[in-house]
N, C-alpha and C positions, 0 to 999 in steps of 0.2 A: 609555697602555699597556693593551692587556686584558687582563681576568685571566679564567679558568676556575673554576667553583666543580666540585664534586664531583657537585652534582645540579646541572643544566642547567636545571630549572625551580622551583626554590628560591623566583627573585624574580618569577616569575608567580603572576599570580592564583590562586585555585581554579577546581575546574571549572566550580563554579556560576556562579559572576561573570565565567568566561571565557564560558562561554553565553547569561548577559546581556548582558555587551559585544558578542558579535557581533553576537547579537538587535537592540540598542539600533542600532548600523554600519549593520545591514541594512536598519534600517526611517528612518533621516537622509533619505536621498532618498524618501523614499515620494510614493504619486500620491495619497494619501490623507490627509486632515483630518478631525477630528471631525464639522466639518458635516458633510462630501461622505459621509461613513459612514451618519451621521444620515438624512441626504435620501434614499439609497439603502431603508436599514428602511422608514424613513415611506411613500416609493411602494411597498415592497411589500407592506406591511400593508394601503395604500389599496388595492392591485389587490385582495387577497385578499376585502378586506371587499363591494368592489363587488362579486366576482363572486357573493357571497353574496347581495347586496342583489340584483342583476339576478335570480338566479335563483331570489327569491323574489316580483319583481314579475314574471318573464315565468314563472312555473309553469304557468299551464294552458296558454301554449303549447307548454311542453317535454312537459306531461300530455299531450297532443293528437300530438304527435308519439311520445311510448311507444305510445300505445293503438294506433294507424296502421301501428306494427312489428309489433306484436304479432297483427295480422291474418292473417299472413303467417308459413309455416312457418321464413325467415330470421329475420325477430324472436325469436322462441319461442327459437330455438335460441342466439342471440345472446345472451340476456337468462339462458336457462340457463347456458351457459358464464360470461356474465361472474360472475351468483352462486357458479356452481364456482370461479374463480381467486380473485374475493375470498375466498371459503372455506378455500383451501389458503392463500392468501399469510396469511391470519389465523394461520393453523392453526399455519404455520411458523414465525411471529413469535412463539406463545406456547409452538412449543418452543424455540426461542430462548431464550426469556427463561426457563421451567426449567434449563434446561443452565446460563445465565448465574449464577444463584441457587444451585448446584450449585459453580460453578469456587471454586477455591483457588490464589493465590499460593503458589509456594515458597518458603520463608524461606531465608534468605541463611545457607549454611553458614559453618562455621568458616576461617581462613587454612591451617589443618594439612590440611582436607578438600578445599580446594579442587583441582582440576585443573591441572595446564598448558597452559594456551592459544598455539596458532598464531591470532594478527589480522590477516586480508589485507584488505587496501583496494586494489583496481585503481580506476585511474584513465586516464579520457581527455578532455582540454579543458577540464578544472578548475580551470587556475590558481590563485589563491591559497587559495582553498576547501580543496586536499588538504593545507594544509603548516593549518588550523586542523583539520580531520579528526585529522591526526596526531597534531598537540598535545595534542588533546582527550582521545584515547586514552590518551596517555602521563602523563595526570592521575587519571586510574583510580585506585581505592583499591584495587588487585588486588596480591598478591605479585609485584613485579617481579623475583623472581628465576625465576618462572613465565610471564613473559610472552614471546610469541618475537612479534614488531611486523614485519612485511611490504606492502611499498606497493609495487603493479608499474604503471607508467605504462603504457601500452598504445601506442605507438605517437601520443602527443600531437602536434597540430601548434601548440600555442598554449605557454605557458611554464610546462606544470605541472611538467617534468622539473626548472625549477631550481626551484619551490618545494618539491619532495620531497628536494631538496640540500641544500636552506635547513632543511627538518627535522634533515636528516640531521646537520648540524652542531649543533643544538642539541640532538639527542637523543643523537648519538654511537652507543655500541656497542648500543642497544637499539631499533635503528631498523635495517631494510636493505631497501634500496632495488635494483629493477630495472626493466629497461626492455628491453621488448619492440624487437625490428628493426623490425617494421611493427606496424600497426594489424590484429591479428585478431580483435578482439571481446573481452567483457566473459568471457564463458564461459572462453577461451586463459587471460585472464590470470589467474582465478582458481586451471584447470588447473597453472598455473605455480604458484600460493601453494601450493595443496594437496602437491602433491610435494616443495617446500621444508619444509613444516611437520613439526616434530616433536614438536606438543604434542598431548595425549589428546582436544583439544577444539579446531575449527575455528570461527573467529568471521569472518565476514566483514561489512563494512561500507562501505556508501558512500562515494566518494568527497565528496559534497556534503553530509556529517553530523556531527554533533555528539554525543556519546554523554555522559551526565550519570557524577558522577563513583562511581556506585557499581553502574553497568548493567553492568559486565563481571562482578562476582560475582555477579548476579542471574540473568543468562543459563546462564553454569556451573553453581551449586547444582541445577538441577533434572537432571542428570547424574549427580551424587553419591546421591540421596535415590532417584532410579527406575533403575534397571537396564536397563528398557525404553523409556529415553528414548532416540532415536534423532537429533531434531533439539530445536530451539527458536524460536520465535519473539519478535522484539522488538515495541516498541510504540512505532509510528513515530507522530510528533508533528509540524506544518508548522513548519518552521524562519520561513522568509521572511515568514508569516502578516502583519507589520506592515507589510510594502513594496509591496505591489499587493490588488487587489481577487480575484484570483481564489485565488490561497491564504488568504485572510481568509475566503473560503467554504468551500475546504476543509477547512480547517482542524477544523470539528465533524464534517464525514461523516465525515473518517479516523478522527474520536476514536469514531465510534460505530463504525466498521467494525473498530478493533482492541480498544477495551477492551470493546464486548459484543458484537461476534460471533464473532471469535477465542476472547472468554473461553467462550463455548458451546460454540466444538468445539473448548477445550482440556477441557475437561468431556468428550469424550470420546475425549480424546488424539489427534483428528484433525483440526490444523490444515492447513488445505488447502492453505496457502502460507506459509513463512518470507519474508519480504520480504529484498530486497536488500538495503537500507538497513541492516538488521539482523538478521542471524541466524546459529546455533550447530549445528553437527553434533558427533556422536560422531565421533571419526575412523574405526573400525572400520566405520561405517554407509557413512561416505565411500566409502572404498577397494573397499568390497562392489561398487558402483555406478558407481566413476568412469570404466571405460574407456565402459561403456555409455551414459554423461550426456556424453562430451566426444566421441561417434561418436554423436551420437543425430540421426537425421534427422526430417524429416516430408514427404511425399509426395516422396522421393528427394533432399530438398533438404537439406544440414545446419542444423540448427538453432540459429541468432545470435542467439536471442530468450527470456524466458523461462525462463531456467537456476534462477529460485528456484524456481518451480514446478513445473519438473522434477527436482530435486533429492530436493522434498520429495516429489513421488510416488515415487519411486526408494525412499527411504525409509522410505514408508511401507507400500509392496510387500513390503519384508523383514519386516516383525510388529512394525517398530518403530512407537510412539508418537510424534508429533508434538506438542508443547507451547506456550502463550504465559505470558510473562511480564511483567504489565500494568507493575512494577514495572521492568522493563530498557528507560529509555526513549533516544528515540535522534531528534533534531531533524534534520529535513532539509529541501533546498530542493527545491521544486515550478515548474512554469512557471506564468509569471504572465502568459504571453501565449496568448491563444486556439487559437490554431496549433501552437503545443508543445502545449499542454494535450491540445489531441485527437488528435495524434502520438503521445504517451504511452498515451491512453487505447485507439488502435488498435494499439498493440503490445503492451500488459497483455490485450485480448480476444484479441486473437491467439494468445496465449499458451494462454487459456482454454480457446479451441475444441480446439488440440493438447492440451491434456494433459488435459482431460475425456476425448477418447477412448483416452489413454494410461492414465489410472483406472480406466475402465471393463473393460480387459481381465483387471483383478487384483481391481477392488473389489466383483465380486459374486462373489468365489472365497472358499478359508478362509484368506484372507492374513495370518491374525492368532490367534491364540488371545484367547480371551475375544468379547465383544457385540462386532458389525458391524454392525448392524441402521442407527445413527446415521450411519456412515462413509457406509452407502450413499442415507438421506435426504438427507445433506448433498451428495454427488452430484448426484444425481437433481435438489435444487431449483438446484444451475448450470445442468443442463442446460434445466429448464424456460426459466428468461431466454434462451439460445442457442434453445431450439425454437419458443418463443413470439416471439422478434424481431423474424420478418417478418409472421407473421398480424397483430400487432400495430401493426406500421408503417403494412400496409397499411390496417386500421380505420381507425387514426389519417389518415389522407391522406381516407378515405371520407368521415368525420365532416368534418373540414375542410371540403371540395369542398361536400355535403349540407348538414348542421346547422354552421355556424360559431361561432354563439352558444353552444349546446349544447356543443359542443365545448371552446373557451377557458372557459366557466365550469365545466365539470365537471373538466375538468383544474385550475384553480387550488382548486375545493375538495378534491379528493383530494388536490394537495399540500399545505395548507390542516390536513388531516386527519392523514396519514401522516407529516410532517417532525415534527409536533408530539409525535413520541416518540421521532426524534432530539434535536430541542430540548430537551425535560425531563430524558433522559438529560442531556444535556450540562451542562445547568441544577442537575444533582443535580453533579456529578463534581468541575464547573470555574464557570463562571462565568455568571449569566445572560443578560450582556448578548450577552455573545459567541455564544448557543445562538441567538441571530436568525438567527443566518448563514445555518442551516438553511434558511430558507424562500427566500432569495434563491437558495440556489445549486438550489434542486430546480425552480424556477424555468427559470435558466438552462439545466440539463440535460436539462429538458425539451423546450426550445424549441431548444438549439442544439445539443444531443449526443445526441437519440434516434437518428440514424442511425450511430452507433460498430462497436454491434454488429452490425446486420444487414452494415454494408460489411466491417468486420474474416471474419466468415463466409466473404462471398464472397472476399476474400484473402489466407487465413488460408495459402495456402502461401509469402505473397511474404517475402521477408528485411530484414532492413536493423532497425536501432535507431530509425532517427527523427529521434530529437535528437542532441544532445551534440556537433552539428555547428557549426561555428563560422562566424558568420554571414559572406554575399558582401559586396564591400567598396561596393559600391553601395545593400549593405541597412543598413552601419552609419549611422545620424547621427552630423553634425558636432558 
């Protein structure tokens, strides 16, 4: 006979240990062993070191090729510019790291201060991933009589719709669940949560994520304490990190791309994007913005791509402050296969090139009361990566073709150079061993993802998500 308890999740774990168990699930099958990890470091410390070694025994010939440039009004000018780029990329990493020295965590207000939260989770081809999402949620140490909990399937072709059933029944009346007729995109169904929600404060969260168990009062407190808080940002963590090699890499660039560069332009309340995975609106900020974010096109085309980032420009056009809170963290999965990975990555540049010029038409106006000065640095250096893309490609192909030695060793010494303060960051926060990761994957992204952005550029009007597509049956194995 079954019985029903009162609370539904009484005889579950905590969050914490619900997010180790998954962690622990996800990494059972892994492609990875301690050697093969090992062997991986070791070849890339050996490449790194040779290229040092090479191009300290071939110096005077790489000397004999500077001097050969330099004859030549191209040389001069090359050799200029590159000390200018070093110069500003410098420049910008040490205001970076001011700003970062600068940011403050919000502390976690009281249960009486707190807000009521609306939690939309859309979901498409998730399977059992949305029904741990939910769960995960529903373990939150937040006033549940404040929480309003919404999960919209979008049009699944695979079986997420019964695992948001499967929630539903164990979460009961603090769960509701919908389901889209067709598959309109991520943007529809969020369109959908927001006009269900009737709480002061909009949380939206991945379907493929994990939220620890005290990240929903973390994200809300900075709503109570600033006035001019208008969104928030979480701080997204690679869930999957132990089951493939390629989230085991990213796994440190994320940590450096939200706890210190987010934490620098939360330092000046202008986070440039709330990620998907995790992030909080005012609702007033919402409503200002939403017919214009859910009719928003780019070159005549509506836009299915991108919605955090548009969101968060939308909001921060109104005088609102954007914020991160390193403290609200929130585990997600990443691809672990080459071909998602750079699917993803041309739909995130995608995103970029659109709504850089959608910033630019409000971000050197008076959008804001108080300093803008930072808003529009922090612009300006997206745009340099997008405008420098293809000069730099092209170089890059020149040196190849030309100088190939020259080439492959000055590249693995600047990554060599530059990763090495992702790594020590990582190394101070989290863990040493794990801050190696750095050097393999600036590696990798060097050699296999420089052309992301220059191809996202040139199809930065095309549509489509990418992923989340469910593999042809001739591509599954047996």
């Amino acid at each position: 006979m079954k019985t029903t308890s009162k609370n539904p999740l009484e005889n579950m774990e905590s969050s914490q240990e619900f997010l180790e168990t998954t962690t622990e699930s996800l990494s059972e099958d892994g492609i990875e062993n301690n050697s093969k990890k090992l062997l991986i470091l070791a070849g890339t410390f050996l490449l790194l070191i040779s290229a040092v070694a090479v191009t300290y025994f071939f110096y005077p010939y790489f000397e004999a090729i500077h001097l050969e440039r330099m004859n030549n009004v191209w040389g001069s000018a090359l050799r200029i510019g590159g000390i200018a780029l070093l110069a500003t990329h410098l420049g910008f990493l040490i205001y970076l790291l001011v700003l970062y020295f600068k940011y403050k965590v919000v502390d976690s207000v009281l249960d009486e201060q707190l807000p009521t939260l609306t939690i939309i989770v859309p979901a498409y081809n998730e399977g059992k991933l949305v029904w741990k999402t939910l769960i995960s949620l529903a373990k939150s140490n937040y006033p549940q009589e404040k929480i309003q909990l919404i999960s919209i399937d979008d049009g699944s072709k695979d079986d997420t719709w019964n695992w948001m059933k499967k929630a539903k029944e164990e979460l009961g009346d603090r769960l509701a669940i919908y389901q889209q007729p067709e598959n309109k995109g991520k943007r529809h169904a969020l369109y959908r949560g927001f006009n269900l929600g009737t709480g002061d404060v909009f949380i939206t969260v991945d379907s493929d994520s994990i939220v620890k168990e005290d990240t929903l009062r973390n994200m809300a407190s900075p709503f109570v304490n600033n006035e001019d808080c208008g969104a928030v940002a979480g701080n997204v963590r690679v869930l999957n990190n132990k089951k493939a090699l390629i989230p085991k890499m990213l796994n440190v660039s994320f940590a450096f791309s939200f706890e210190f560069v987010r934490s620098a332009q939360s330092a000046l309340g202008s986070v440039l994007c709330t990620p998907g995975a995790l992030a909080a609106y005012r609702k007033e900020a919402v409503f200002n913005c939403l017919e214009d974010w859910i009719t928003q096109t780019f070159n005549g085309q509506p836009s299915d791509i991108g919605e955090d980032r548009a969101m968060t420009n939308m909001i921060l056009k109104q005088g609102y402050k954007v914020l991160f809170q390193r403290n609200a963290y929130v585990y997600t999965n990443i691809p672990e296969r080459y071909k998602n990975l750079y699917k993803m990555f041309i739909r995130w540049e995608r995103s970029n090139v659109r709504e850089n010029i959608a910033m630019s038409k409000f971000a050197f106006g008076n959008f804001r009361n108080g300093p803008k000065a930072g808003t529009r640095i922090l612009l300006l250096n997206q745009w340099s990566k997008i405008l420098l893309s293809y000069p730099m490609m092209l170089l890059m192909l020149f040196f190849i073709v030309s100088y190939p030695l020259l080439f492959i060793t000055s590249a693995l010494i600047s990554i060599l150079v530059f990763s090495s303060f992702q790594a020590l960051f990582y190394a101070k926060k989290h863990t040493v061993l794990e801050s190696f990761w750095a050097y393999p994957y600036s590696i990798f992204y060097t050699f296999t993802l420089f052309w992301i952005t220059p191809y996202a550029i040139a199809t930065a009007s095309r549509r489509g998500w990418l992923t989340r597509e469910l593999p042809k049956p001739e591509a599954i194995k047996a």
